[in-house]
C-alpha positions in Angstrom: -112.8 182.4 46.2 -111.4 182.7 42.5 -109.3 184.9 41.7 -110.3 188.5 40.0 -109.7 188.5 36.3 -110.2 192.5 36.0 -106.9 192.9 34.8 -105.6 192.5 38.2 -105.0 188.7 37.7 -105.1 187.3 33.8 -104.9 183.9 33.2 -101.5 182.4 31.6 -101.1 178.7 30.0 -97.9 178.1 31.8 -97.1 177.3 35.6 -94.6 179.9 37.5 -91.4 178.7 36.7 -88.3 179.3 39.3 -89.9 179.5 42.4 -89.0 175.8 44.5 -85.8 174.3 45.4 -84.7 171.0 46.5 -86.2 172.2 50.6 -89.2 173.1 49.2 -90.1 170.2 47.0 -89.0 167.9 49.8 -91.5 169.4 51.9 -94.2 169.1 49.6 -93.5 165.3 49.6 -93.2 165.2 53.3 -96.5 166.9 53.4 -98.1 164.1 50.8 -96.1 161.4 53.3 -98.2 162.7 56.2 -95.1 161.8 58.4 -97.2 161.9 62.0 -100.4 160.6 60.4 -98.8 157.3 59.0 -96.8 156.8 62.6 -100.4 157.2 64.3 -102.6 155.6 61.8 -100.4 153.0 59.2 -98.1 151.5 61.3 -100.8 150.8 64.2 -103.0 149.4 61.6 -100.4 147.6 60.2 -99.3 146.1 62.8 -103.1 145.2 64.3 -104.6 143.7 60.7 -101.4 141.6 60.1 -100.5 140.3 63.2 -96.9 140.7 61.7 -94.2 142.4 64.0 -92.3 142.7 60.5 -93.2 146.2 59.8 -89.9 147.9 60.2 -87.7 146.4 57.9 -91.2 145.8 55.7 -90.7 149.8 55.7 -87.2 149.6 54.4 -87.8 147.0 52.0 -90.5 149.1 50.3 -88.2 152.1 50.7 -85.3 150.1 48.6 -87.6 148.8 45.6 -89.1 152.5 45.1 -85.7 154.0 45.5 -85.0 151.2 42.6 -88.1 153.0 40.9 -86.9 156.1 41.3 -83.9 155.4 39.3 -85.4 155.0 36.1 -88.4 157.7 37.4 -85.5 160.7 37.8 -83.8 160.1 34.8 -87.1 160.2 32.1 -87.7 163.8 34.1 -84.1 164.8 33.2 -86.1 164.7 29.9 -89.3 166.3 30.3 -90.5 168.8 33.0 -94.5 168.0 32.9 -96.8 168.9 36.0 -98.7 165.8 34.8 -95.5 163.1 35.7 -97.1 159.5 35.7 -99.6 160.5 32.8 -96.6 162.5 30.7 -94.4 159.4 31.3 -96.8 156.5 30.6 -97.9 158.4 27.2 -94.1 158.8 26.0 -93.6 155.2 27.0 -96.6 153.7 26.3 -98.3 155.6 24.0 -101.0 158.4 23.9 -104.2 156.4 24.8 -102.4 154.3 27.9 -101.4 157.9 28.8 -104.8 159.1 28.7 -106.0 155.8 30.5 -103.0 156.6 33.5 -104.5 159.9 33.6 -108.2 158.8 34.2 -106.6 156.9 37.2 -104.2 159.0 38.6 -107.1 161.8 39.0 -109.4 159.1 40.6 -106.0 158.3 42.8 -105.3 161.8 44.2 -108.5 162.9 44.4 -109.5 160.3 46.8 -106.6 160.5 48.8 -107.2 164.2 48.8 -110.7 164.1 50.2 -110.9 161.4 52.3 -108.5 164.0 54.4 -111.4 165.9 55.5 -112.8 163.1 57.2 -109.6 162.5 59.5 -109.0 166.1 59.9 -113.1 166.6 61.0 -112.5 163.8 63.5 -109.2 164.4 65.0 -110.2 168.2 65.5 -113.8 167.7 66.8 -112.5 166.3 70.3 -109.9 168.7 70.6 -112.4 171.7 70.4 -114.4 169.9 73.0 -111.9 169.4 75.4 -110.3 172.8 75.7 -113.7 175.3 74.5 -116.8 173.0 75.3 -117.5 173.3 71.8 -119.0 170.7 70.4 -118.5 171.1 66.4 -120.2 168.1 64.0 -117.1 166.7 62.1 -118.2 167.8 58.4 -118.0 171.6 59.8 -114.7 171.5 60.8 -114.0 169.6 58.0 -115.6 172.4 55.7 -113.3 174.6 57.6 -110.3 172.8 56.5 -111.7 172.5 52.7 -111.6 176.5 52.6 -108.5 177.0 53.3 -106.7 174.4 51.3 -109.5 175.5 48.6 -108.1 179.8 49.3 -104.1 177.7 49.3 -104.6 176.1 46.0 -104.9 180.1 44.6 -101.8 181.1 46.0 -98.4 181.2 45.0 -97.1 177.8 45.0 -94.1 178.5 47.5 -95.9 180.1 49.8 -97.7 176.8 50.2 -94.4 175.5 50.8 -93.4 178.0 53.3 -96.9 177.0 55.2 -96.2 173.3 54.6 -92.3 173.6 55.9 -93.4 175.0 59.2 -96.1 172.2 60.1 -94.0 169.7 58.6 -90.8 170.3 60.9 -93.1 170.4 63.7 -94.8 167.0 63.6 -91.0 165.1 62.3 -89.7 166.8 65.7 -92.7 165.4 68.0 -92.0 162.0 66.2 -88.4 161.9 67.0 -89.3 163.3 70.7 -91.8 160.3 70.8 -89.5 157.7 70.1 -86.4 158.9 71.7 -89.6 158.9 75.0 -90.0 155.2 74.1 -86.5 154.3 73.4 -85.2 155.6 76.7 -88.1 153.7 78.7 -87.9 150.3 77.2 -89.8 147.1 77.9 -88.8 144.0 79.6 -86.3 142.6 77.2 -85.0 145.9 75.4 -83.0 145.8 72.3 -82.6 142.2 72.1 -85.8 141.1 71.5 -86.7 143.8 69.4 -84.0 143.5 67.3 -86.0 140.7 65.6 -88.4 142.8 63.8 -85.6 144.1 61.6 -84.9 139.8 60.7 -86.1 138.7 57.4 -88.2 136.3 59.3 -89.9 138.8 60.8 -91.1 139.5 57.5 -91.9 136.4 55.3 -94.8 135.0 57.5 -98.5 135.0 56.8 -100.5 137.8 55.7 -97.2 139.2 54.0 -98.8 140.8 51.2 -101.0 142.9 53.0 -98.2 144.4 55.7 -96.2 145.2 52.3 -99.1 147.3 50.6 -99.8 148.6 54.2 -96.0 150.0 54.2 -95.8 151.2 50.3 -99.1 153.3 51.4 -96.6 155.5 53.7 -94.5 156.3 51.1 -97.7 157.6 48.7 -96.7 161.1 47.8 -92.7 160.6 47.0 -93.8 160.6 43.2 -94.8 164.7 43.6 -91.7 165.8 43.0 -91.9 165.6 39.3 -95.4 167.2 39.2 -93.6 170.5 40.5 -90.5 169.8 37.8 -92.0 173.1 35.9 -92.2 175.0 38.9 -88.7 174.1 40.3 -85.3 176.0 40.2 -83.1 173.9 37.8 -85.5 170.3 37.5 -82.6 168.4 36.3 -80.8 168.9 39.5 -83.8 170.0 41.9 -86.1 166.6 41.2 -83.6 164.0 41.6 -82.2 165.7 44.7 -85.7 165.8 46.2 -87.2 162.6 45.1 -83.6 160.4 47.0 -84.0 163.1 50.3 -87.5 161.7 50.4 -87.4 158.5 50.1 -84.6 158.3 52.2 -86.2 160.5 55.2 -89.7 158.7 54.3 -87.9 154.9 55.0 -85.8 155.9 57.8 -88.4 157.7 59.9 -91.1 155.0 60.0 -88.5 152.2 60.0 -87.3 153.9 63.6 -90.7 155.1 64.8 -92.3 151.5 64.3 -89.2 149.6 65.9 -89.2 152.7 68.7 -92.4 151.2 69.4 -91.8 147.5 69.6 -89.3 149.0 72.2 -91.7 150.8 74.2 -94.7 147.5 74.5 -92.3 144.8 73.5 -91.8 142.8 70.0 -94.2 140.6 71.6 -96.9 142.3 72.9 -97.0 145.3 70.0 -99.7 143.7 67.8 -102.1 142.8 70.8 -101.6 146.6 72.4 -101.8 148.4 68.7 -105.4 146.1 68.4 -106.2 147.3 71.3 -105.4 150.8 71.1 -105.5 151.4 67.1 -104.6 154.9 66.4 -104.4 155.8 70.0 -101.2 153.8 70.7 -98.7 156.8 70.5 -100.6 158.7 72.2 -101.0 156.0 74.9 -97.3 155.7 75.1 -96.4 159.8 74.8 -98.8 160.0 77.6 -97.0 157.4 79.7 -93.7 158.9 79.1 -93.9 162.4 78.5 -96.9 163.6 79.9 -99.9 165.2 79.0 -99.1 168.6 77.5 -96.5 167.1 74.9 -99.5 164.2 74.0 -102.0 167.3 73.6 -99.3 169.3 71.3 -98.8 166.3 69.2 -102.8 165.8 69.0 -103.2 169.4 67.5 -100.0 168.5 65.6 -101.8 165.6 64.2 -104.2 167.5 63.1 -102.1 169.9 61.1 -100.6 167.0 59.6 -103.7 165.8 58.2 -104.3 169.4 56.5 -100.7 169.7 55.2 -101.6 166.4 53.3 -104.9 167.8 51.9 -102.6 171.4 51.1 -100.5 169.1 49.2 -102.4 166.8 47.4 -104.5 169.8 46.5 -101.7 171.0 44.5 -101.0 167.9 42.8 -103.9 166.9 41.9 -104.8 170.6 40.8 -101.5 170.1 38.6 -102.7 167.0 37.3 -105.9 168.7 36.2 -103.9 171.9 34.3 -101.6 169.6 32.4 -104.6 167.5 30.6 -106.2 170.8 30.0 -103.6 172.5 28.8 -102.5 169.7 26.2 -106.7 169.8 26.1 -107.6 166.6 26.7 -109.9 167.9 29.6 -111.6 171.4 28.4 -108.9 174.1 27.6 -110.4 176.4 30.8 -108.5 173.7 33.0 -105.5 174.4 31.0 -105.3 177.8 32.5 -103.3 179.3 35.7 -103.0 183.1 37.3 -100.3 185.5 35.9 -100.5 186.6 39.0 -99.8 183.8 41.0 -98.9 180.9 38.8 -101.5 178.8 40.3 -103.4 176.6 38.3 -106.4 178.5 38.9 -109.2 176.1 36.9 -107.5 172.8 38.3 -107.4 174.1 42.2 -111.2 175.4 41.5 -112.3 172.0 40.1 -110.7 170.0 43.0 -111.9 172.3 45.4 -115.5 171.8 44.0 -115.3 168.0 44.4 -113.7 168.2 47.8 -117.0 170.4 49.1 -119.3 168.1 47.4 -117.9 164.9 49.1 -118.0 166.7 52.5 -121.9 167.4 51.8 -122.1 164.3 50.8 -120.9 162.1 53.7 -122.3 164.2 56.1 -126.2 164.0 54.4 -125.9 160.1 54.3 -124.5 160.0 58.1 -121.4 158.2 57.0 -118.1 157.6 59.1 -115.8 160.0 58.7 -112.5 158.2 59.5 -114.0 154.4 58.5 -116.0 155.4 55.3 -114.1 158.7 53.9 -110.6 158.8 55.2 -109.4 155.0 55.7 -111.5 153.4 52.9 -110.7 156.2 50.1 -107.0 156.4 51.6 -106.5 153.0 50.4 -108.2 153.4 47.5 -106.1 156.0 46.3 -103.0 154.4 47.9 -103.7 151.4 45.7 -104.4 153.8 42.7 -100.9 155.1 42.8 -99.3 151.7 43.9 -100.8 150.9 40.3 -99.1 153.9 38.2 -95.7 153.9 39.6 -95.7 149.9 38.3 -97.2 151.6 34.9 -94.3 154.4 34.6 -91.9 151.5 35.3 -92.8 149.6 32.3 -92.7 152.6 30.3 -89.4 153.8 31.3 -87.9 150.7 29.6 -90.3 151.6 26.4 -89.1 155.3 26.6 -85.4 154.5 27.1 -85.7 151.3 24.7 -86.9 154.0 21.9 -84.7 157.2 23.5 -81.4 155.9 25.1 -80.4 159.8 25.7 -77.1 159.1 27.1 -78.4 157.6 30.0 -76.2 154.2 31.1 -77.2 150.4 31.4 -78.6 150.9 34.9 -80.7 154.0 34.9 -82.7 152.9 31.4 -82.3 149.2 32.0 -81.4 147.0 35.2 -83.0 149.6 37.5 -86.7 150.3 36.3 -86.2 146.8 35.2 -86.2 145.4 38.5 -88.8 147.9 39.9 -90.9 146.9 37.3 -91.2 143.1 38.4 -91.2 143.8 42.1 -93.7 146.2 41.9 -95.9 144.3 39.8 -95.7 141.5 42.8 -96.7 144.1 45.4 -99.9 144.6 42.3 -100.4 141.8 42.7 -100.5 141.0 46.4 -102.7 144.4 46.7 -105.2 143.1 44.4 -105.7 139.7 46.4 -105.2 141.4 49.9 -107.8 144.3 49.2 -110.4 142.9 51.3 -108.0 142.6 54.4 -106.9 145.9 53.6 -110.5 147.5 54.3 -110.8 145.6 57.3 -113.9 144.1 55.6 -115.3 140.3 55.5 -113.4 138.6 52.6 -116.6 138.2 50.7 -117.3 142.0 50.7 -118.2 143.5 47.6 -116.1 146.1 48.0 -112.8 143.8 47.9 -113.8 144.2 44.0 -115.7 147.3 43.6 -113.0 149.4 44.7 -110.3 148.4 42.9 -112.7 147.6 39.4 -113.1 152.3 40.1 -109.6 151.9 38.7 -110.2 149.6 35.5 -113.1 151.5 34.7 -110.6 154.8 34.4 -108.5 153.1 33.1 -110.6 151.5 30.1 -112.3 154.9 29.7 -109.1 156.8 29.3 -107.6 154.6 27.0 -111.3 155.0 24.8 -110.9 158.4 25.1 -107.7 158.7 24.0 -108.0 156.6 20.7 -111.1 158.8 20.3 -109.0 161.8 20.1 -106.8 160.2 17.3 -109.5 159.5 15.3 -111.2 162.9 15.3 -109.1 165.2 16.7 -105.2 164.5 15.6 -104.1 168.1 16.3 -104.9 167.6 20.2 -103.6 163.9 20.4 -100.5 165.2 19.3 -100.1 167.4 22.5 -100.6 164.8 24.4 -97.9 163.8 27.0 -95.9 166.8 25.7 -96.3 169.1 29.1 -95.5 172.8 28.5 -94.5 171.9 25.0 -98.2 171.5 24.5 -98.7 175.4 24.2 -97.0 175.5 21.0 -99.6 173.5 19.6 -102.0 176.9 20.5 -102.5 178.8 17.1 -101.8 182.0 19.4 -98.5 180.5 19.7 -97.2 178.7 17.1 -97.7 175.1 15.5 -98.7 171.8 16.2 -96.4 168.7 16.8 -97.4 166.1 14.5 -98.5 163.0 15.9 -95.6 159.7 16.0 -97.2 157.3 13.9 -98.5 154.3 15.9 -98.6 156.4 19.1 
């Protein structure tokens, strides 16, 4: 599936500059968002493992503190374009071995997020194929089918993927608006008076609080992307800032509306007894009450593309992730390569694609769940992962802009990540001791501290791994956190940065 190297296709250290504007980066968030999957899958859940009927403005309060985030997060990329974003940022801020350590966890992040969408696509497309061809396909093939065509994507020119990921993207919003303007024109006993409460701060603060707040900053996994394509974009200091505030602001508003659309459609008082009963159903429960079964089969299939414009686009990041710490070589120098042809990062997308096919095989030998084991447990794994870097790259935009004030005003370099640091580093928190609720597991399940210790082992490695590379190999700590400033550190192309002392 590589691409020839004949002559037809050389390789090139840099990523294809030019090629997305603000649309197209906004679509590769949107993808990463998983707009119909979250409305199916993390509001449901949300509302069945809390009990909490606060989810809606829990969606808007989450939107608020990232957009806080992003703040501080736009205005360090005004100042570096690096495909590697949260590991770039927390090595200028931080320092080269925390940078290393944030990269060791942002790889396990994305990676699990990216594979465990195999699972859910395997499973929502199995029954489909059954229903309308009698064909009765075992989850991991289909899932296999999925894998190669991200894996044949993650080869191709990067906006063509966002042509692909623009097409399926419109498609699902549009089913999701049709599906709640469905339940807001067929309203419960009660109507907008009682469900006016889930948007009250009461609604909110109750019980179990913690875990509907990591529950809603999972939906908004995949904002952060739109500084991993910053080299890739059409003018990043006006394209990434642009993108990032569209998508946190279509991100809020869409599952703040399509969770009160609900509460609408069952009543604020019935919602968490009918999404128990009906988990990830419940849409499709209500779509087929109120529009039939045709539209509930579209947005099944629709579903279903959703889940594979997530993989599409997490394959890219992560793929991007992989290129940047080869290129400054912190992984092997062969990840630090990408197609002249294409501009993909060719070693990156192989490597990801490699894993992906490995954890299909995998699952599917040991007879494991594919929506309980691979996509919902590793989901929130990788959810939890990133929760974890964005409080990181808040902290070290103070250190950057403490060090580099670079014109940037009181709020953008202080006030701003300054709050997003502290709030975030509560929602850490309430992650941490709400894991276990989180998996739906007992509270004395080993995995309430497994999963989450993946992250401190990464974490610990990088940072050894990092302070290893000062020791023996200056030249390449140097590079590190530089992004395409790296190259110049290549004898081919010119010198290397000396290292800041104490970095």
């Amino acid at each position: 599936m590589a691409p020839r190297t004949n002559g037809t296709d050389r390789i090139s250290a840099t990523l294809a500059a030019n090629r997305l504007g603000v649309g197209a980066v906004v679509y590769f968030v949107l993808s990463a968002a998983a707009p119909l999957t979250v409305v199916a899958g993390v509001v449901t859940t949300g509302y069945a493992v809390t009990g909490i009927i606060g989810l809606p403005i829990a969606f808007l309060a989450v939107g608020a503190v990232i957009a806080v985030f992003a703040v501080g997060y736009v205005a360090m990329a005004r100042h570096m374009a690096n495909a590697g974003a949260f590991y770039s940022y927390i090595a200028q801020g931080l320092g080269r071995p925390a940078g290393v350590g944030g990269a060791w966890v942002a790889l396990t992040a994305y990676n699990a997020l990216q594979v465990g969408l195999y699972g859910a696509f395997g499973a929502a497309a199995a029954p489909l194929l059954e229903q309308w061809l009698s064909l009765s396909l075992e989850w991991w093939l289909l899932g296999l089918i999925a894998w190669a065509l991200v894996a044949a994507l993650g080869l191709m020119r990067v906006d063509f993927n966002g042509t692909i990921l623009a097409v399926l993207i419109t498609a699902e919003i549009v089913v999701i608006l049709l599906f709640n303007l469905a339940d807001l024109v067929n309203p419960a006993a009660g109507g907008v008076a009682t469900t006016a409460t889930v948007f009250s701060p009461g609604a909110l603060f109750a019980p179990g609080v913690g875990a509907l707040l990591v529950i809603a900053v999972t939906g908004f996994v995949g904002f952060e992307s739109s500084v991993v394509f910053s080299e890739e974009s059409r003018d990043p200091r006006r394209t990434v800032p642009y993108a990032t505030y569209i998508s946190i602001a279509v991100i809020a508003g869409l599952y703040a509306f399509s969770s009160w659309a609900m509460t609408m459609a069952v009543g604020a008082d019935r919602i968490v007894e009918f999404s128990q009963k009906n988990a990830t159903e419940t849409i499709f429960v209500l779509a087929a009450d109120h529009l039939g079964a045709t539209i509930v089969d579209i947005a099944r299939v629709l579903f279903a593309t959703s889940v594979f414009a997530a993989a599409v686009s997490f394959h890219n990041t992560t793929s991007r992730y992989i290129f940047a710490l080869g290129r400054e070589r912190v992984l092997p120098a062969y990840f630090g390569k990408t197609s002249a042809r294409t501009g993909a990062p060719r070693s990156g997308s192989i490597a990801q694609s490699v894993l992906g096919f490995t954890v299909i095989v995998v699952f599917a030998v040991l007879g494991l769940d594919p929506v309980v084991d691979l996509f919902y447990k590793a989901g929130t794994l990788g959810g939890f992962g990133v929760l974890l870097l964005i409080t990181a790259t808040s902290l070290s935009v103070l250190r950057y802009f403490a060090r580099n004030p670079g014109g940037e005003n009181v709020w953008r370099r202080l006030i701003a990540p300054g709050v997003a640091c502290v709030l975030l580093g509560v929602f850490s928190y309430l992650a941490v001791s709400n894991f276990t609720t989180l998996l739906g597991v007992p509270p004395d399940s080993a995995l309430g501290w497994v999963l989450p210790g993946l992250y401190l082992v990464a974490a610990v490695g990088g940072l050894l791994w990092g302070l290893s590379l000062r020791g023996r190999n200056p030249e390449v700590y140097a590079r590190i956190g530089l992004g395409a400033k790296a190259a110049a550190g290549d004898p081919a192309t010119g010198p290397t940065p000396t290292a800041t002392a104490g970095r």
